[in-house]
C-alpha positions in Angstrom: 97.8 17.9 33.5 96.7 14.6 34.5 98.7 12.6 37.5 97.2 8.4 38.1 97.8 9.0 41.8 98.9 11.2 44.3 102.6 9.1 44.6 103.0 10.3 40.9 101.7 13.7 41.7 104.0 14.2 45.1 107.2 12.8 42.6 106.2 15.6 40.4 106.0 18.5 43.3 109.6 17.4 44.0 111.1 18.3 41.1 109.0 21.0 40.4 106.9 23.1 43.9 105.6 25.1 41.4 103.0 22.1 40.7 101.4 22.8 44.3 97.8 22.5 44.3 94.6 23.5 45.9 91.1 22.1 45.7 88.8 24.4 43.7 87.0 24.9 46.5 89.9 25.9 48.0 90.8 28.8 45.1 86.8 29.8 45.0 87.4 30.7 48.8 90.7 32.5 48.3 89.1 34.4 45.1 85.5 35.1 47.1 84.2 33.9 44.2 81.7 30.5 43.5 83.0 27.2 43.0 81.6 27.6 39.3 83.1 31.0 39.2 86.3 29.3 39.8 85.6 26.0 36.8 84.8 29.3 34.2 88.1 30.9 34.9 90.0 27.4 34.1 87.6 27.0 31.5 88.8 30.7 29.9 92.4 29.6 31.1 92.9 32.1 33.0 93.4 29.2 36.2 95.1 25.5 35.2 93.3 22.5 36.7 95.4 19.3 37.4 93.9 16.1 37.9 95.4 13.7 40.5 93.4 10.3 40.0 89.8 11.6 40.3 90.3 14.5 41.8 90.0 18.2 40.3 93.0 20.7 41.5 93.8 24.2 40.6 97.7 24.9 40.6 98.2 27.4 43.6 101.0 29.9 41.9 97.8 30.7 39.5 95.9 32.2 42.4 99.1 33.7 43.6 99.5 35.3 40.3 96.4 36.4 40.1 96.2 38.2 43.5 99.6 40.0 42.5 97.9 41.3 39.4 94.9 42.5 41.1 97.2 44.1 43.8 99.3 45.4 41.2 96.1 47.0 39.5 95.3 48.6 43.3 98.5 50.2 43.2 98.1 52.2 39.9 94.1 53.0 40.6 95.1 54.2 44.2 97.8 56.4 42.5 96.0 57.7 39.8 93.0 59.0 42.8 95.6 60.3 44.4 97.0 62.6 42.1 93.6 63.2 41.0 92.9 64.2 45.0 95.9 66.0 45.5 94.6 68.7 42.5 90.8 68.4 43.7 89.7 66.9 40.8 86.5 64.4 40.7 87.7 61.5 37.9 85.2 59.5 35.7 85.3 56.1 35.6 87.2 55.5 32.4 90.2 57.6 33.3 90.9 54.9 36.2 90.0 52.0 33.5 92.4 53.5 30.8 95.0 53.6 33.4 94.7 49.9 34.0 94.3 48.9 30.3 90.6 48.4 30.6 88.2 49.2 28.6 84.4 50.4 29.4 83.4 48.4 26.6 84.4 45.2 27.9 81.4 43.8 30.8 84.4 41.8 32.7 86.3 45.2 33.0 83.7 47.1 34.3 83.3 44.5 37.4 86.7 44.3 37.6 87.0 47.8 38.4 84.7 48.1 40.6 86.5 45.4 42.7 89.5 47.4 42.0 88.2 50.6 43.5 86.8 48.8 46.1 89.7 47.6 47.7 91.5 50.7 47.1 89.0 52.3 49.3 88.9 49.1 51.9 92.5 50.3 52.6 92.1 54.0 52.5 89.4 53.6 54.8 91.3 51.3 57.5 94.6 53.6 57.3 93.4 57.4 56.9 89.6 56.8 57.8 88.9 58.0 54.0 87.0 56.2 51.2 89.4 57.3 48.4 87.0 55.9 45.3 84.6 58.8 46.3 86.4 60.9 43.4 85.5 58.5 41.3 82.1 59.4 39.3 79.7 57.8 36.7 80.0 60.5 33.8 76.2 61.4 33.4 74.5 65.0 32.9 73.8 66.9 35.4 75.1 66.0 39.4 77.3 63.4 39.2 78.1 60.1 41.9 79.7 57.1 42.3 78.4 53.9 40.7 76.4 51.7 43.2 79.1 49.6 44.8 80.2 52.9 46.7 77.7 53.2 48.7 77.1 49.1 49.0 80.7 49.1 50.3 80.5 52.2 52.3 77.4 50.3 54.3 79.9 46.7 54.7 81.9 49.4 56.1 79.4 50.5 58.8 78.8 53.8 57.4 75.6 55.0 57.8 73.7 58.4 55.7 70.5 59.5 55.2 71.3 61.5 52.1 73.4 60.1 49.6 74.2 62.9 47.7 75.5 64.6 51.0 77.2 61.5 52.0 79.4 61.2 48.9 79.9 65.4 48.9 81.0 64.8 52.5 83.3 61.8 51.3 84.8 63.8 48.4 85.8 66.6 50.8 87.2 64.1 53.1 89.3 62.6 50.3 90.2 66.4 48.9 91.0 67.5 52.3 93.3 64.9 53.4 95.3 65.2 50.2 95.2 68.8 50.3 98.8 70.1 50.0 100.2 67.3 48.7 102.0 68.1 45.0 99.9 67.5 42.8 101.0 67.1 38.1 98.2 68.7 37.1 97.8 71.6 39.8 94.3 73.4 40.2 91.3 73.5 41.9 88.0 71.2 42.0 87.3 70.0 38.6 86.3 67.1 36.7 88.4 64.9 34.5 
């Protein structure tokens, strides 16, 4: 969408406020992204730019959209860990990504998840002092952990460990412990899914 000036553009936002814009800037700094992270996700169309003479906008109930979807997508990871801690279960990867309709497959998924499990944990941590995506493990033989951005986030946090493997066993108790009694659908004791 292309307005010749900003008079045309503010006649437009009258009749229609969903045509509200931000710089790209702008909607790289909302997303934490890069400004060129921002110019590939209007490129995929997954953002609309608008021009208003020269300059480059982003239409600002795209970002909103966006950060209800990715809230939205918190809500069903947090509440698939939680049943999953409320029957002490430790969960792979792909059982959180099938119940968001990702795919392991699918490079853009697996960050997405991670950001995903992330912020679950970012608000398990600030309201019950627990890192809640410590159930969630990379399925490999032998001991399994938590892919890397566990631990990157549990250090942004201020957490400190010398041992990792006793850190995440310690975080995994945590997490079992504060859900313990809770109903769980499955029922049973620690096990991995």
């Amino acid at each position: 969408m292309v307005f010749n000036g900003v008079s045309d553009y503010i006649d437009a936002l009258r009749l229609n406020p969903k045509l509200a814009v931000v710089s790209l800037q702008m909607a790289a700094d909302f997303r934490g992204v890069s400004r060129a992270a921002i110019e590939r996700m209007v490129a995929a169309k997954q953002l609309q730019e608008i021009k208003i003479k020269n300059t480059r906008c982003i239409l600002a109930h795209g970002l909103i959209d966006l950060a209800e979807a990715f809230e939205h997508q918190v809500k069903i990871a947090r509440e698939c860990l939680e049943e999953a801690a409320a029957s002490r279960t430790v969960v792979y990867y792909e059982r959180v990504m099938n119940a968001l309709g990702m795919s392991r497959t699918v490079p853009a998924d697996r960050t997405k998840v991670g950001a995903v499990l992330g912020r679950v944990s970012e608000v398990s941590f600030e309201k019950n002092g627990i890192l809640l995506s410590a159930i969630v493990h990379r399925k490999t033989s032998g001991r399994t952990v938590p892919g890397p951005g566990f631990l990157t986030l549990a250090d942004q946090l201020g957490l400190e460990w010398t041992d990792e493997h006793a850190f995440v066993d310690e975080h995994v108790k945590r997490v079992f412990d504060h859900y313990a009694g809770r109903p769980a659908k499955r029922g049973g004791s620690a096990k991995r899914s």
